[in-house]
C-alpha positions as CSV (number, residue, x, y, z in Angstrom):
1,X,180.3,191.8,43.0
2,X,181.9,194.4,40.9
3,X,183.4,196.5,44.0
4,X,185.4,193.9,45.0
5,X,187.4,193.6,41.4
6,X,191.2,194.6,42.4
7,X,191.3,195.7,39.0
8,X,189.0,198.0,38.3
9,X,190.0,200.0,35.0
10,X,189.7,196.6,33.3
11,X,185.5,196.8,34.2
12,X,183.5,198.4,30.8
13,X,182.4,201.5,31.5
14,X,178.4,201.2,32.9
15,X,175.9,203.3,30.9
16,X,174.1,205.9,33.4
17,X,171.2,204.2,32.9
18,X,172.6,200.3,33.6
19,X,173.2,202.2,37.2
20,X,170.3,201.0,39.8
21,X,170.2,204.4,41.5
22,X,169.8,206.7,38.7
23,X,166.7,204.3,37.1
24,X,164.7,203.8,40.4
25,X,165.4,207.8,40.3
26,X,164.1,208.4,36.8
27,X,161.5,205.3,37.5
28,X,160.2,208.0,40.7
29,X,160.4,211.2,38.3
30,X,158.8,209.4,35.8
31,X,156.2,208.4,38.3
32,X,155.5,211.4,39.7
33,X,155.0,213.3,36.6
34,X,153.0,210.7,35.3
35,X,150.7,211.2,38.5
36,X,150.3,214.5,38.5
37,X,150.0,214.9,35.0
38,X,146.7,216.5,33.8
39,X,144.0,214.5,31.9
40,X,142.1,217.9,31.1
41,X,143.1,221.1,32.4
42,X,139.8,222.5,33.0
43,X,138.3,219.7,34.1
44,X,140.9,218.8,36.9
45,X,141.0,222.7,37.9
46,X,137.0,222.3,38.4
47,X,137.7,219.1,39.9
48,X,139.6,220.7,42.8
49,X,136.5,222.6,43.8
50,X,134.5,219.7,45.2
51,X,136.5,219.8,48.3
52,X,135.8,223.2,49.3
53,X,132.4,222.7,50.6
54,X,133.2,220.3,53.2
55,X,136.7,222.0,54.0
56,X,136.0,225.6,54.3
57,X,133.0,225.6,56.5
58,X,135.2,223.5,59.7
59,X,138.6,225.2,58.8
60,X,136.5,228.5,59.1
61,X,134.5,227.7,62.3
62,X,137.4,226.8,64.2
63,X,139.4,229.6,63.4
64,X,136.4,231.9,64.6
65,X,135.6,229.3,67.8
66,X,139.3,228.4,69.0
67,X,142.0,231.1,67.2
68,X,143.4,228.2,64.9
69,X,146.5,229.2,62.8
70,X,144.8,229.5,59.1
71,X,147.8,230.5,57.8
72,X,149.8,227.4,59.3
73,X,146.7,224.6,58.5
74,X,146.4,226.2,55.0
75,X,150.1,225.6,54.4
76,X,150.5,222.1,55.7
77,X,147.1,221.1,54.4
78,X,148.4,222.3,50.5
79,X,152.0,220.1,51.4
80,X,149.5,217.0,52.6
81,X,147.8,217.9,49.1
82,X,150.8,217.8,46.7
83,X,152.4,214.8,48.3
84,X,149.2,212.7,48.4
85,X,148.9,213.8,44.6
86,X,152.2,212.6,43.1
87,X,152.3,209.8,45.5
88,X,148.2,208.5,44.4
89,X,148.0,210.0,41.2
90,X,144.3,210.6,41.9
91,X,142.2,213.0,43.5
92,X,143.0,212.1,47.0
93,X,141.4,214.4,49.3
94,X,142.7,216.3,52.6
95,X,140.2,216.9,55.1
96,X,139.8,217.7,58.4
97,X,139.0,215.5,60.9
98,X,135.2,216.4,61.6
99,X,134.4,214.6,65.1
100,X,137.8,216.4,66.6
101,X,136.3,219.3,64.9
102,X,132.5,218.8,66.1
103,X,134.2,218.6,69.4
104,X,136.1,221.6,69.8
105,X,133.3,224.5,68.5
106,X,130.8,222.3,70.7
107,X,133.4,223.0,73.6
108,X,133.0,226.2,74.6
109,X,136.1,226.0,77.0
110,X,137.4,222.9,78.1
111,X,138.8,221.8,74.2
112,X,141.0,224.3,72.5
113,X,143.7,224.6,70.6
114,X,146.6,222.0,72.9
115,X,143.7,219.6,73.0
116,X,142.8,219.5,69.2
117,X,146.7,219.0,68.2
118,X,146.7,216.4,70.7
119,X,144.0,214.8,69.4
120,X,145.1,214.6,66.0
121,X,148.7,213.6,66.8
122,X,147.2,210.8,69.3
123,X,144.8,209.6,66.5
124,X,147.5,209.7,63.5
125,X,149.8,207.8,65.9
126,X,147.0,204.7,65.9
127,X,146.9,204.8,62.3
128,X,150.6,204.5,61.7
129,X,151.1,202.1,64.2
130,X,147.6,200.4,62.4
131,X,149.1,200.8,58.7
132,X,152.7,199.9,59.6
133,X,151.7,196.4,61.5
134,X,149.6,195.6,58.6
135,X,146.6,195.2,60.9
136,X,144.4,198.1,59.2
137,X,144.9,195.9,55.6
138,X,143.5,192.9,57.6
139,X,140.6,194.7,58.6
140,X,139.8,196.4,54.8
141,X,139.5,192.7,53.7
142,X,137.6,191.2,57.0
143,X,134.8,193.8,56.5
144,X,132.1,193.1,54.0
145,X,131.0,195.3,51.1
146,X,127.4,195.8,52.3
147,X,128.9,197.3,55.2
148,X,131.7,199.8,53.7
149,X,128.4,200.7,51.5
150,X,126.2,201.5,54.7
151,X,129.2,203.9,55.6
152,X,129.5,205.0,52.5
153,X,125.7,206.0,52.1
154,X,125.5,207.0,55.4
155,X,128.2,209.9,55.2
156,X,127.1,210.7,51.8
157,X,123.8,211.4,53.1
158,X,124.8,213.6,56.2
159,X,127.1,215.6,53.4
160,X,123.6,216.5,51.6
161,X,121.6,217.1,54.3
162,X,123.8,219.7,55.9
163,X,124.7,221.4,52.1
164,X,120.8,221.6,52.2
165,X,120.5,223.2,55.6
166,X,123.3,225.6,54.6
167,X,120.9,226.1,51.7
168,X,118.3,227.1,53.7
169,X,119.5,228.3,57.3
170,X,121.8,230.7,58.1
171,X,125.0,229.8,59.4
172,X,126.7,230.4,63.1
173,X,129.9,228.7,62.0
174,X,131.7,229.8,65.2
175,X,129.0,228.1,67.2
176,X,128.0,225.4,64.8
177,X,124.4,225.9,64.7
178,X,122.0,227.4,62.0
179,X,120.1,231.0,63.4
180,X,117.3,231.4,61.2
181,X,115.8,230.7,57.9
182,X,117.6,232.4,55.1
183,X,115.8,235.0,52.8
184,X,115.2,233.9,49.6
185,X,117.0,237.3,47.1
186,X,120.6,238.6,48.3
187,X,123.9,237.8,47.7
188,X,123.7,234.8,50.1
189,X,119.8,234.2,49.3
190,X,118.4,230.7,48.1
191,X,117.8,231.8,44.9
192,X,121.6,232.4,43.9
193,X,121.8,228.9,45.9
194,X,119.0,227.2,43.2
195,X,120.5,228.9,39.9
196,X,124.4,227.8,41.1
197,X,122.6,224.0,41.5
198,X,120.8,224.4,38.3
199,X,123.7,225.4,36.3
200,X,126.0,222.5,38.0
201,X,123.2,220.0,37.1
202,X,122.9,221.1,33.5
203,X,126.7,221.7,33.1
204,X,127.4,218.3,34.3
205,X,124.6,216.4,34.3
206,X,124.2,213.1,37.0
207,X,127.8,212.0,36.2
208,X,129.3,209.7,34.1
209,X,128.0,206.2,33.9
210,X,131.0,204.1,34.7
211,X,128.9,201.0,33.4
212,X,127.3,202.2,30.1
213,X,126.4,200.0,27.6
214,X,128.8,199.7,24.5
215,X,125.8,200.1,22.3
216,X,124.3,203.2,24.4
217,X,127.9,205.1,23.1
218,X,127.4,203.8,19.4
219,X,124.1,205.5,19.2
220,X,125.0,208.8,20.9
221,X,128.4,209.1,18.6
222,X,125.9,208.8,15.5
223,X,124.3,211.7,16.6
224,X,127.1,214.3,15.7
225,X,125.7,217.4,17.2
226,X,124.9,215.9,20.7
227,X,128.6,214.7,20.2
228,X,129.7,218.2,19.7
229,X,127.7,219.7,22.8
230,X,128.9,217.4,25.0
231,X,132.5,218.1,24.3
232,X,131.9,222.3,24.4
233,X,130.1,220.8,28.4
234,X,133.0,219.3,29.0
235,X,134.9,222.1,28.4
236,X,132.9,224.4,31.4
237,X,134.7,224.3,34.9
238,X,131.1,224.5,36.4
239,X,132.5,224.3,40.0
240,X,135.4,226.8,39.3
241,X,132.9,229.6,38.1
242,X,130.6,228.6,41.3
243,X,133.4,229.2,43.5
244,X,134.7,232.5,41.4
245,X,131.2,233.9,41.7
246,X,130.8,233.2,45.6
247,X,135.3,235.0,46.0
248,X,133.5,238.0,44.1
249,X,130.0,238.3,46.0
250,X,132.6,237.8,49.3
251,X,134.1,241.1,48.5
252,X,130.6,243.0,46.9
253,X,129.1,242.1,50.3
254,X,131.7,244.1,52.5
255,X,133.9,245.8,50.0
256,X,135.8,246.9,53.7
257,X,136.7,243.4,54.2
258,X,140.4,244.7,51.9
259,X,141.7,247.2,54.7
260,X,141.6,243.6,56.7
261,X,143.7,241.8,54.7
262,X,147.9,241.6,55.3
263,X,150.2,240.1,53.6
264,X,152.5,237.8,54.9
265,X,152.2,234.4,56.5
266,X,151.1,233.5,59.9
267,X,153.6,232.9,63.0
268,X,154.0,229.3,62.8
269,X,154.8,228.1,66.4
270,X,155.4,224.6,68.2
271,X,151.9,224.3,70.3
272,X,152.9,223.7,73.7
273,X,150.7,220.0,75.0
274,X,150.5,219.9,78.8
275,X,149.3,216.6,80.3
276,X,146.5,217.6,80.5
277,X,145.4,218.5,77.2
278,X,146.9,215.1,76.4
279,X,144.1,213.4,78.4
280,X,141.2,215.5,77.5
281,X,142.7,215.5,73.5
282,X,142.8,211.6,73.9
283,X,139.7,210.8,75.8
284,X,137.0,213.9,73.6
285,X,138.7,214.2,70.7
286,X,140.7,210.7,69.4
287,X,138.6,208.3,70.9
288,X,135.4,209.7,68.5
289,X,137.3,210.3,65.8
290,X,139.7,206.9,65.4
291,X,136.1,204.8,64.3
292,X,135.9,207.7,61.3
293,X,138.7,207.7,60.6
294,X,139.5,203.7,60.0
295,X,135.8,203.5,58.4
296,X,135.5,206.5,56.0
297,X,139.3,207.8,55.9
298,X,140.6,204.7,55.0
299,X,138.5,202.0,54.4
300,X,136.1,203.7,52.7
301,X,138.4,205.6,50.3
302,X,140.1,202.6,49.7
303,X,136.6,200.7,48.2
304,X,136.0,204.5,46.6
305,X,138.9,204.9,44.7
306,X,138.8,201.1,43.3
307,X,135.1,201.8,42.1
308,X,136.1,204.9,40.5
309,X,139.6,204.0,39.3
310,X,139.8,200.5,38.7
311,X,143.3,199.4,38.2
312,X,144.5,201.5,40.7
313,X,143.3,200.3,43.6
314,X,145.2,201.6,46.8
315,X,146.2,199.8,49.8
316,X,144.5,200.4,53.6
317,X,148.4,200.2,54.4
318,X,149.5,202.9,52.9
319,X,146.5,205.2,53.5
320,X,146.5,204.6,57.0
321,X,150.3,205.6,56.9
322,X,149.7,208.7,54.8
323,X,147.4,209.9,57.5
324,X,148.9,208.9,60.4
325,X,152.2,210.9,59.1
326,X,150.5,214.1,57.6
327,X,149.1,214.7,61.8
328,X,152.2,213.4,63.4
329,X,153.9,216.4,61.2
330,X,151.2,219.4,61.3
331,X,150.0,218.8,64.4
332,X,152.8,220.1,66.2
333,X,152.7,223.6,64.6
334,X,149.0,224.2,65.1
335,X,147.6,222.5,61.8
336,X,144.3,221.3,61.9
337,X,144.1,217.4,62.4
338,X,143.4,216.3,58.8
339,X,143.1,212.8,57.0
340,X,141.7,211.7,53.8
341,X,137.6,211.3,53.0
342,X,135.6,209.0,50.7
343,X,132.9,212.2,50.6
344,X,135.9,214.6,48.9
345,X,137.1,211.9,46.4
346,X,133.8,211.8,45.6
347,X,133.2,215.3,45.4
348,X,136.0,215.8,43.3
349,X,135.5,212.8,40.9
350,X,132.2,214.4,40.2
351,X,133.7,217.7,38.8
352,X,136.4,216.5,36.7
353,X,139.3,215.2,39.0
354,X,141.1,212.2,37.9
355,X,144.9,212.4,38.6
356,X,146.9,213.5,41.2
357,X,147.6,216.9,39.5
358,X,143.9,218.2,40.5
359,X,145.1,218.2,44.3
360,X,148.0,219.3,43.6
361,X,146.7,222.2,42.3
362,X,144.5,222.8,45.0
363,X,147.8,222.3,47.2
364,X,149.9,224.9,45.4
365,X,146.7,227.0,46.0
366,X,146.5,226.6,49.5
367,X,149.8,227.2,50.2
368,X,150.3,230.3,48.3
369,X,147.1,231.9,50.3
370,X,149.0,230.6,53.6
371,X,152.4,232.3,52.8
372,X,151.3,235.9,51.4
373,X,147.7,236.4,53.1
374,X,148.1,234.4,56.2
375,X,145.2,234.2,58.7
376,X,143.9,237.2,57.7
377,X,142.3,235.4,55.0
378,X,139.7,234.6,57.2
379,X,138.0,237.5,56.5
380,X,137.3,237.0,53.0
381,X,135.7,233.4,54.2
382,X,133.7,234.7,56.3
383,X,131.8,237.0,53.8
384,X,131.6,234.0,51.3
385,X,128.3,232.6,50.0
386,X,127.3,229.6,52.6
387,X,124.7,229.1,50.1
388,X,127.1,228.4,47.5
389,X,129.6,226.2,49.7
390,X,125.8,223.8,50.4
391,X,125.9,223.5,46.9
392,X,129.5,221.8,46.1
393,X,128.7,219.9,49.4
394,X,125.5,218.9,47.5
395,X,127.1,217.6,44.7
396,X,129.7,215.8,46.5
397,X,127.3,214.4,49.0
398,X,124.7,212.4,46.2
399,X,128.1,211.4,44.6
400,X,129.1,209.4,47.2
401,X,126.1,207.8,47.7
402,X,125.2,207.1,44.7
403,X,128.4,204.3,44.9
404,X,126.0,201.7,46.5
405,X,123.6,201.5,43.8
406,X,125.8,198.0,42.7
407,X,124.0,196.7,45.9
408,X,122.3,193.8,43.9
409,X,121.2,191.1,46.2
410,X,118.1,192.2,48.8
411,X,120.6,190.7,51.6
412,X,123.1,193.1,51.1
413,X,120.9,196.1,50.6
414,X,119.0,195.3,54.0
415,X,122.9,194.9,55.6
416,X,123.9,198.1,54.0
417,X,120.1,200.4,55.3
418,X,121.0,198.4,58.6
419,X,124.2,200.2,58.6
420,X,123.0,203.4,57.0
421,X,120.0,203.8,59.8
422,X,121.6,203.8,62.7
423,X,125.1,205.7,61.3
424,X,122.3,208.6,60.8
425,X,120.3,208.3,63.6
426,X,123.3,207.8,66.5
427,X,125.3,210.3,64.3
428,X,127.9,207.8,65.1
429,X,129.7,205.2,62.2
430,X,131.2,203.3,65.0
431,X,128.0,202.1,65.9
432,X,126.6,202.0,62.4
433,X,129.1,199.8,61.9
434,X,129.1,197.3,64.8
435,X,125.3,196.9,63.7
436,X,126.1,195.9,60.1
437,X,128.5,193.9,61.2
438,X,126.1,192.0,63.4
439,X,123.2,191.9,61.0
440,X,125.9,190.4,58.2
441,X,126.6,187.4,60.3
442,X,123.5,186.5,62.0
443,X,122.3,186.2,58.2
444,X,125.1,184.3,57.2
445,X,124.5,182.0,60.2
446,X,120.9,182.3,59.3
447,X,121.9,180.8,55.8
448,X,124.3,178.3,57.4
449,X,121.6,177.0,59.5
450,X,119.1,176.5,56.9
451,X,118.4,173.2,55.3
């Protein structure tokens, strides 16, 4: 080896970039750039709207229900985003973890803040110790399609129902439950709800077609005018000007909600975790939420992002390490337990995302609102449209599930409605999933036995 040459001033002088440090460093900073670079500024700025709808209602209701740090979740939350970016270099969603979540605003006492961090640390902790082993890769390549599909559909489906009910109900997010039927004019009416879905529909249509026939794009390039209009659609950050409108009918609805705001970021503390919120965190919070989090955090984003990214198809490995590490970090300063979500990747597919540079944008966003308004932007979410946050949860919802249409044989579909049915009925994807899982090898035993 060249270090051990007693003569060294005879050795030729090594180009910086012969040196294997400074390549793999300009090999990472090329990397990263070429991650977060943008494909289309306005389409990856709308792009990291079609997140919101499924973050800012639970970051909202447990900051009403349980006193939780917005300040501290919105900066770690925008971190989780920019890392996740330039380390994907797709639209990789951070979410928060709904079942902990369901469980604390369901809890009117016994499940506050100590037992949610616990639950989230407890939880990443099995997914690290999942992704690290390699044991969560085994299990991404043991499960069947047909199944990840019945997961798939079946959260897709829950997203759209509840954007409809926040459509049409009003909202208790501090108690999780709707209060009445919501009046069709206002500034939160169903009618601003209807025009903001109508405009998104006509803006961007049903979505791509990721299998379009060669022929199908031959005949619409002839046509030079439909050419042209699509170009000036693809143009319009639909989402961006939905979620504009619904920031400036927040502040027409209580112009007083300004004297509320200071500046300044949140006190970010180390959340003190007695034994017994350790218990109560592990047994209501992490022992719901692991299923969800193996089946639609990681396995299902995994399936997701080769559909809609093929190429760059990510390991369940390193997802389930991302995860685990983002809640073994946050967690301890009052964060809200997040992970990633096939339902946000979807969402933000659907509007335009495709690199890494449309979460980190949303990062740097979040982040920014952390450090100069704090917690104290809670008060501007409060006042925002519910109607219009049903609406991005809409989109995102139907673009998820519209990922098992390449369902093709009758045996997989019935597998995959299997799975669906029950995920919906039990509310549970552990369940769902046990189900599929049953119905996918009695038919293969079925076919095994057959002469």
């Amino acid at each position: 080896m060249e270090f051990q040459n007693p003569n060294p001033e005879s050795l030729p002088e090594t180009p910086p970039s012969n040196n294997p440090i400074s390549r793999s460093s300009a090999n990472i900073v090329q990397r990263v750039t070429r991650n977060l670079g943008f494909h289309s500024k306005w389409a990856e700025l709308n792009g990291a709207m079609g997140d919101l709808g499924t973050y800012i209602p639970i970051v909202l209701a447990l900051t009403l229900a349980k006193d939780l740090n917005l300040g501290t979740t919105l900066i770690f939350t925008g971190i989780y985003n920019v890392v996740t970016g330039a380390l994907y270099g797709v639209p990789m969603p951070v979410q928060p973890m709904k079942s902990i979540a369901a469980v604390a605003i369901s809890d009117s006492s016994g499940f506050n803040i100590p037992e949610i961090m616990a639950a989230g640390i407890c939880t990443g902790a099995i997914l690290l110790v999942l992704g690290v082993t390699g044991l969560m890769q085994m299990v991404y390549k043991f499960i069947p399609l047909s199944v990840v599909r019945g997961i798939q559909l079946s959260q897709g489906l829950s997203f759209a129902m509840s954007a409809v009910k926040y459509i049409r109900k009003v909202q208790d997010f501090s108690k999780s439950k709707s209060t009445g039927n919501r009046q069709w004019f206002g500034l939160d009416g169903m009618v601003l709800a209807i025009v903001c879905a109508g405009f998104i529909t006509f803006i961007n249509g049903a979505g791509q077609e990721r299998n379009q026939s060669e022929e199908a794009i031959v005949d619409e390039e002839r046509n030079v005018r439909r050419k042209r209009m699509r170009k000036i659609m693809a143009t319009i950050p639909s989402a961006f000007i939905i979620f504009l409108l619904g920031v400036v009918l927040a502040f027409i609805r209580r112009p007083k909600v300004v004297n509320d705001i200071k500046f300044g970021p949140s006190v970010m503390e180390i959340v003190k975790i007695t034994g017994h919120s350790w218990k109560e965190g592990f047994i209501k919070g992490t022992i719901p939420q692991l299923p969800l989090s193996v089946l639609n955090s990681v396995i299902a984003v995994c399936k997701l992002s080769s559909d809609l990214f093929p190429g760059r198809e990510f390991s369940a490995t390193s997802v389930s390490v991302t995860v685990g590490l983002m809640n073994l970090v946050g967690c301890w300063f009052g964060a809200m337990p997040c992970c990633h979500g096939a339902g946000g990747l979807a969402g933000q597919y659907k509007f335009g995302g495709r690199s890494g540079g449309c979460v980190a944008l949303l990062g740097a966003a979040k982040m920014m609102l952390g450090l100069v308004l704090g917690t104290s932007l809670v008060t501007v979410l409060h006042q925002f449209p519910v109607g219009i946050l049903g609406v991005l949860l809409l989109f995102a919802g139907i673009e998820l599930a519209m990922t098992c249409r390449d369902m093709n044989s009758k045996q997989e579909s019935f597998v995959m409605l299997i799975c669906t049915s029950v995920s919906l009925v039990g509310s549970s994807a552990a369940l769902g999933f046990v189900c599929g899982m049953l119905v996918h090898v009695l038919l293969k035993l079925r076919t095994l036995c057959m002469p």
